[in-house]
C-alpha positions in Angstrom: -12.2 66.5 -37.9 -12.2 63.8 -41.2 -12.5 60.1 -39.5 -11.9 57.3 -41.7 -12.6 53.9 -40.4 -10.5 50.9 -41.7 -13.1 48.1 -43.2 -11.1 44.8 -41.6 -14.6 42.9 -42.9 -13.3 43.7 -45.9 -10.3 41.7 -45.4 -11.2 39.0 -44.0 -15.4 38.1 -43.2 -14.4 35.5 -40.9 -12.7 38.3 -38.5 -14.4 38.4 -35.1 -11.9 39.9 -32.8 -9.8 42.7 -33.4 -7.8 46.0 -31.7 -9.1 49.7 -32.6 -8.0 53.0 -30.9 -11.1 55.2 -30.0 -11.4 58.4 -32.4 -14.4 60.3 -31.5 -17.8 59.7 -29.0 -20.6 61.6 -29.6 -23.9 61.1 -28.1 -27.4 59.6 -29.9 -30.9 59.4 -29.2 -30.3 56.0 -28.1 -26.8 54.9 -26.4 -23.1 56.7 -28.0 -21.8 56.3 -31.5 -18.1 55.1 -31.2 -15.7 55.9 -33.8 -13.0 53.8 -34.4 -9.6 54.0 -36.6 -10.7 50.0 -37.5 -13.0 47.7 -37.2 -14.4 44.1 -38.0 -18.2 45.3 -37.1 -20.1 45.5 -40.4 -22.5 48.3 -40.3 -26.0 47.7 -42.2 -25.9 47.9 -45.7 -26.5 45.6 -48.9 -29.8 44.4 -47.4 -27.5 42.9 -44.6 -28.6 44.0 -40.9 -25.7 45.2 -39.3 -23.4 43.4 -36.8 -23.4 43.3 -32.9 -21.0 42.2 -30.2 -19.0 43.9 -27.2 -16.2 46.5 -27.0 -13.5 45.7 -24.2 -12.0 48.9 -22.7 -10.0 49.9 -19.1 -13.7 50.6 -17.3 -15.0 47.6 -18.4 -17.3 45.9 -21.2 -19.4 47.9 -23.8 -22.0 46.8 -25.6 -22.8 47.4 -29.4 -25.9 46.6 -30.3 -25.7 48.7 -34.2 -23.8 49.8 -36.6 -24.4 52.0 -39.2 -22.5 54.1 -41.5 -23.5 58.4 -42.2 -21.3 60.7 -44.0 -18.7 57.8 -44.9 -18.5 57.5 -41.0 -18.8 54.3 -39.1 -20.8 54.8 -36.3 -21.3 51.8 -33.4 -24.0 52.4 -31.2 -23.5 51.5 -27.9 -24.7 51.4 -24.3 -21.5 53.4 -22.7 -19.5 56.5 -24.0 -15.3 55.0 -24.4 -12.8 57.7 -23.9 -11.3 59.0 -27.0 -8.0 58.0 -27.7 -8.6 54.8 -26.0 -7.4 51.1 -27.1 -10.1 49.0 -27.2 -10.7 45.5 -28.1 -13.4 44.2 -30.3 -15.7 40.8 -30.0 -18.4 40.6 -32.7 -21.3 38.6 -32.3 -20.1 35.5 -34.2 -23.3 33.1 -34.4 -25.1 36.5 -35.8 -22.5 37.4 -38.3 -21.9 33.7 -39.5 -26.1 33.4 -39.8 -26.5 36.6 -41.8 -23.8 35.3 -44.1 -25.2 31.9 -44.9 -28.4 33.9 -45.8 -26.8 36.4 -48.3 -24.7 33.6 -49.7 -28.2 31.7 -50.0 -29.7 34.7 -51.4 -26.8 35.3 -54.3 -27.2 31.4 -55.2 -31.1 31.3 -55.5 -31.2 35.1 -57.1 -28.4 34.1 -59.7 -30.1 30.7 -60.5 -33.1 32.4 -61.1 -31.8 34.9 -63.1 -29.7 32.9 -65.3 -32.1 30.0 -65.9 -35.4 31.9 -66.4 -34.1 35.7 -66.8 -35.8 37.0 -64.2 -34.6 40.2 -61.6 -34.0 40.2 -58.2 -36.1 43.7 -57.6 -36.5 43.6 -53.6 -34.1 41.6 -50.6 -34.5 41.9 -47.0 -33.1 40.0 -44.1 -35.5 39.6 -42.0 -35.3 37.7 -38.2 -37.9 34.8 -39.4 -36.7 34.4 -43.3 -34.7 36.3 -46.3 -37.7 37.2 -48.5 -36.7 37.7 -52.1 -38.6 39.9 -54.9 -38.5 38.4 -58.5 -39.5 40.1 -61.4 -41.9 37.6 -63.0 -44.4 34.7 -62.2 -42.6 31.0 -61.0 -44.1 28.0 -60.7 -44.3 25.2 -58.3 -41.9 23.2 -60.6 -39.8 26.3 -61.7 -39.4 26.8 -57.6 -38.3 23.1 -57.2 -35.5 23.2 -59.9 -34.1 26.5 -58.7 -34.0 25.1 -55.1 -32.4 21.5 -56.5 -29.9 24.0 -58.5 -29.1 26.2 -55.5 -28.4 23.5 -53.2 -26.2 22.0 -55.8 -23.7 25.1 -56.2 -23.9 24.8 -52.3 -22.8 21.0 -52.3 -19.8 21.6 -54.8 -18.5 24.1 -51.9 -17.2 26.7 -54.7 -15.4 29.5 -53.6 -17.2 33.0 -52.8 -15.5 35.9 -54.7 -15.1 39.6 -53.6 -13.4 42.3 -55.9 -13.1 45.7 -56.5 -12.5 46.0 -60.4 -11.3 48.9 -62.1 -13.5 50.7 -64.4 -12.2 49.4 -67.5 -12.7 45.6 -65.8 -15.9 46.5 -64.5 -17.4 47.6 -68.4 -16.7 44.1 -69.9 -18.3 42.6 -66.5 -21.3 41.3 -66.9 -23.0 41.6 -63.5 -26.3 42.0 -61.9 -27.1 45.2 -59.9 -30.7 47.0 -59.3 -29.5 49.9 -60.3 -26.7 51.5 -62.4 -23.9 52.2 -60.4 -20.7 54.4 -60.4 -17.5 54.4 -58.6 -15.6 51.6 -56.6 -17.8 48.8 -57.2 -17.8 45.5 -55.1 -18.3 42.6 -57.5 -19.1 39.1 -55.7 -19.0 36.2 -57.4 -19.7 32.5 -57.2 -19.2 30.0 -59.6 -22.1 29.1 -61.9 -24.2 30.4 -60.0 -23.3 34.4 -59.7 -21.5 37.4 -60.6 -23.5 40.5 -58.4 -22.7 44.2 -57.1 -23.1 44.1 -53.7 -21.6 45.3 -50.3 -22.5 42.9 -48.0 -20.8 40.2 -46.3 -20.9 36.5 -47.2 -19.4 33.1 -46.8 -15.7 31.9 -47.9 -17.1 28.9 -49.8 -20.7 28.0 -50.6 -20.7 24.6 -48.7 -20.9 26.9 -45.3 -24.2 27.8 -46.4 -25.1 23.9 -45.6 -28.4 23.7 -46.8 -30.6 26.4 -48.8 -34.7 26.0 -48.7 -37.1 27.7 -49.8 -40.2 27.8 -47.5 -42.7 29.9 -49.6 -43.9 32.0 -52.2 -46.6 33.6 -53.8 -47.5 36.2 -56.5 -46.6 40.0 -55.3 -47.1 43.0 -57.6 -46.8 41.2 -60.5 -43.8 38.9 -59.9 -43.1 36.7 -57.3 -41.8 36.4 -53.4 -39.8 34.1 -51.6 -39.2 33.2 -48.8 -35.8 31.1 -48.0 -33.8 29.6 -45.1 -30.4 28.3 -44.8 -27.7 26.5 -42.3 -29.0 25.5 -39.0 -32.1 27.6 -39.9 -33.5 25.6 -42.3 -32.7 22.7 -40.0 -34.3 23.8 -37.5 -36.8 24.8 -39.9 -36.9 21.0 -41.1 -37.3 19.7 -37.7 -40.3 21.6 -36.3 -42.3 20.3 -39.6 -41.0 16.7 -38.9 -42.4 17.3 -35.6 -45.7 18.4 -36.8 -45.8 15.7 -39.5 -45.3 13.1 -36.8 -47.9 14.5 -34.7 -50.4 14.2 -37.4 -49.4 10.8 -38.7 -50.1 9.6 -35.3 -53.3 11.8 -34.6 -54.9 10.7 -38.0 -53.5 6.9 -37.9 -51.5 7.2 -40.9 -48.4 6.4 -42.8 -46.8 10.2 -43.6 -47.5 9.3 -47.2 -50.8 8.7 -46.6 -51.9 12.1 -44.7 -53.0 14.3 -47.4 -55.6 11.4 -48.6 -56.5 11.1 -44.3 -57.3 14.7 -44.5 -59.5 14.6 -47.0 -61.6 11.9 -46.1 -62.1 13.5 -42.8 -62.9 16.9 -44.3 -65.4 15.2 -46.8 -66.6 13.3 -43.7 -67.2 16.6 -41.9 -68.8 18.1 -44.7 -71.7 15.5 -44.5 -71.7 16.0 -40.8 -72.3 19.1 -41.2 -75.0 19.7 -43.7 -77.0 16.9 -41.8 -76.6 18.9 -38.5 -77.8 22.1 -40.4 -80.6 20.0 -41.6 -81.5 19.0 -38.2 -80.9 22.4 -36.2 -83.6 23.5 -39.3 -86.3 21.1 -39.0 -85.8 22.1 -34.6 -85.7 25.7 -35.4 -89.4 24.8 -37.4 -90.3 22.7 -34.6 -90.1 25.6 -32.2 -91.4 27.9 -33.9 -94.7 25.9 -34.5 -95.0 26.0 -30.6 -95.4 29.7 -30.6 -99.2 30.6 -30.1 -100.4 32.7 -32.8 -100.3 36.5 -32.4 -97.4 36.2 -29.9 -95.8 39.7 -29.5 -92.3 38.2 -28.3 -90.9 34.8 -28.7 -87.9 34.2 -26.6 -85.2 31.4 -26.9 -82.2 30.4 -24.8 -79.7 28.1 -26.0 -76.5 26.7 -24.5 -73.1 27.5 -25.9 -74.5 28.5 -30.0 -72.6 30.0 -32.3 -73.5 33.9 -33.6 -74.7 32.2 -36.9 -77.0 29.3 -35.4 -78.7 31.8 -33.3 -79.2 34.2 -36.1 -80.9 31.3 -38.3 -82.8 30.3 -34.8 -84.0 34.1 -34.9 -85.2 34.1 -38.4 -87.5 31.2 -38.0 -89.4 32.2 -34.8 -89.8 35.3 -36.3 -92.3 33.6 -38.8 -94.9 33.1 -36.0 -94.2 36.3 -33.5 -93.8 39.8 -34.0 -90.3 40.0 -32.1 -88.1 37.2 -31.9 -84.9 37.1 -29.6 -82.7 34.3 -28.9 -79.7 34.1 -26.9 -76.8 32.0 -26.5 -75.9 31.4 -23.0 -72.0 31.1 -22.0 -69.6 32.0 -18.5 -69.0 35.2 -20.2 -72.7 36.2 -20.4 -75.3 36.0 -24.1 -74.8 36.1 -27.7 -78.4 37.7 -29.2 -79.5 37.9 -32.4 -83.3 40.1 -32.1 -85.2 40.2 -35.3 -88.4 41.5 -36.7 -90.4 40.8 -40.4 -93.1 43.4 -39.6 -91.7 46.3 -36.8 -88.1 48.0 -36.0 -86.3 45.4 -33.3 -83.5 48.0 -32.5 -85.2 49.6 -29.7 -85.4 46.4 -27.9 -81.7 45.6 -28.6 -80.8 48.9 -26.8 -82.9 48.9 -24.3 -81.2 45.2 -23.6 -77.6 46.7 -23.9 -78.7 49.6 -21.6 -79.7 47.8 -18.9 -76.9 45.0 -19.0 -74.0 46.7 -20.9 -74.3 45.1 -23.7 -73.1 46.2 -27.7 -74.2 45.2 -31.1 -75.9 46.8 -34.2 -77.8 45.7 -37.0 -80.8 46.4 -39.4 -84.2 47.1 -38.3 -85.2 43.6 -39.3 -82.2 41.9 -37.0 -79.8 43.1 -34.7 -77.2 41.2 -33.2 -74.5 41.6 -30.0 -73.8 39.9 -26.7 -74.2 41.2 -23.1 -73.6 40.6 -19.5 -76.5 39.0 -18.4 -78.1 35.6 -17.1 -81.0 33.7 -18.2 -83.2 34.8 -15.4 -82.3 38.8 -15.4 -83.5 38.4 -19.3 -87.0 36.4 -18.1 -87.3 39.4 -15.3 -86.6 42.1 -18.0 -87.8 41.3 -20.9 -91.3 40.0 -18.5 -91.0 43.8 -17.3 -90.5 45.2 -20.7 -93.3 43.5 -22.6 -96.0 42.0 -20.1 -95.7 38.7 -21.6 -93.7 36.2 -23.9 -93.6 33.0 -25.5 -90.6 31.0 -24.6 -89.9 28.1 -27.1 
């Protein structure tokens, strides 16, 4: 049997509810695909992600949670089988549908701009549930981003109207229009006003002043071009308002004006960088300190320190191995020890697994240092490593 579905978001976008008679159920992997003689459900398509909403039948509410179209068919997946040949009613998803159409209206304004002012292609769209990410063709910069955002936003503020045709073929040959690919057939042309004129099958807004407010919240280079990333309507407000937020929270944290926290964070990251190369100079100068306590010809030289990062105990390692054999030092924590076990004159590994063996422990390394963390307390390592070797130097 031939279904053919009548295309009411076509008609009108800004359709929501609507009537439908039931032609065919058949069953899916997940839920039933419902056929009906009409409907104002888009189905995905056009980088647009497809509608959702509720059927209302005689034995109660259905929900649609996709739509899709296969074979020229418009399937809606939903949760419950409907009789065929039954009326049903139809309530899309309205805050969805209205927010996927501010996007793609966003997504026309800032592709067009971009291809009119600096002749670049849209080559890649998606509609994703965080941002629209756009694929350009060639490299923008930070001020070539700016104007086509200040561009976008004023098409959006002049609330032109949104276009949707389907010339004839003779109309459509002396159209200049942008399309990835070359097309044939009905073609859907939408256009907006200096701004515009694309093939494309999704769904968008009336006029461009319901987009509200396009912005574009990244990009960066990607396979040779460039990728956006944009938000509009309520999105971006929202958007707008968690940065505020955050900006407010670091004005306050770091005692500045707005204006003035980029030159805050600086001065406290040059700040830190002193900081920090005096404490490396100092955790140096201890490291030679304790390794100068070691008595010469000591086979093991063991150290435990509170709380150090993998990296300060591997520098610790690599200086008490200058005056004993073997070196070990751990860094003691809840969880159990970080150790770095190093060696300029024999193989360390053996020690490091017999350590892991004994107190589940992991790690790996060179002959000359080996490094990993295990389950174990201060005292069990005096015990075993007492056990193990006879004797050691603790520094």
């Amino acid at each position: 049997m031939i279904f053919e579905t009548k295309k009411l978001f076509y008609e009108d976008s800004r359709l929501s509810s609507f009537d439908a008679t039931v032609l065919g159920v058949e069953p899916l992997k997940k839920g039933f695909g419902i056929i009906l003689d009409k409907t104002a459900f888009y189905p995905e398509g056009g980088g647009q992600p497809a509608d959702r909403g509720k059927l209302f039948c005689s034995s109660g509410e259905v929900s649609i949670f996709d739509v899709y179209e296969k074979d020229g068919i418009i399937l809606h997946r939903a949760d419950k089988p409907v009789g065929v040949g039954e009326a049903v009613s139809g309530r899309i998803d309205w805050p969805w549908r209205f927010e996927l159409m501010q996007h793609h209206t966003a997504e026309h304004i800032v592709s067009g701009i971009i291809h009119s002012i600096h002749k670049l292609d849209n080559v890649g769209f998606h509609m994703g549930s965080e941002s629209v990410t756009i694929d350009v063709s060639g490299a923008l910069n930070d001020s070539q981003i700016s104007e086509v955002e200040i561009a976008a936003n004023k098409v959006i503020y002049e609330n032109k109207e949104v276009l949707a045709s389907f010339p004839s073929e003779e109309e459509l040959e002396r159209l200049s229009y942008r399309s990835k690919k070359k097309l044939s057939g009905q073609v859907r042309i939408v256009s907006i006003p200096d701004a515009d004129v694309c093939a494309c099958c999704g769904l968008h807004a009336s006029r461009t002043g319901e987009v509200g407010i396009v912005k574009i919240t990244s990009f960066q280079k990607y396979k040779g071009g460039t990728r956006l990333s944009l938000l509009a309507g309520l999105k971006a407000f929202a958007d707008y308002s968690e940065k505020s937020c955050g900006i407010d929270a670091a004005s306050s944290l770091l005692s500045s004006k707005q204006d003035e926290i980029p030159a805050a964070i600086k001065r406290i990251l040059d700040e830190n960088a002193i900081l920090k190369q005096a404490v490396s100079s100092f955790k140096a100068q201890d490291n030679e300190r304790r390794a100068a306590m070691i008595p010469d010809g000591a086979r093991l030289a063991v150290s435990f320190e509170e709380g150090a990062s993998a990296f300060d105990i591997r520098l610790s390692c690599l200086a008490l191995c200058k005056k004993a054999e073997i070196a070990a030092v751990f860094s003691v924590s809840a969880d159990g020890v970080k150790y770095a076990i190093g060696s300029f004159s024999s193989d360390c590994r053996s020690l490091a697994e017999d350590l892991n063996k004994a107190f589940g422990g992991r790690g790996g390394g060179k002959p000359e240092l080996v490094q990993g963390a295990a389950y174990a307390d201060p005292e069990s390592l005096r015990s075993h490593l007492l056990e193990y070797f006879g004797s050691f130097a603790e520094v």
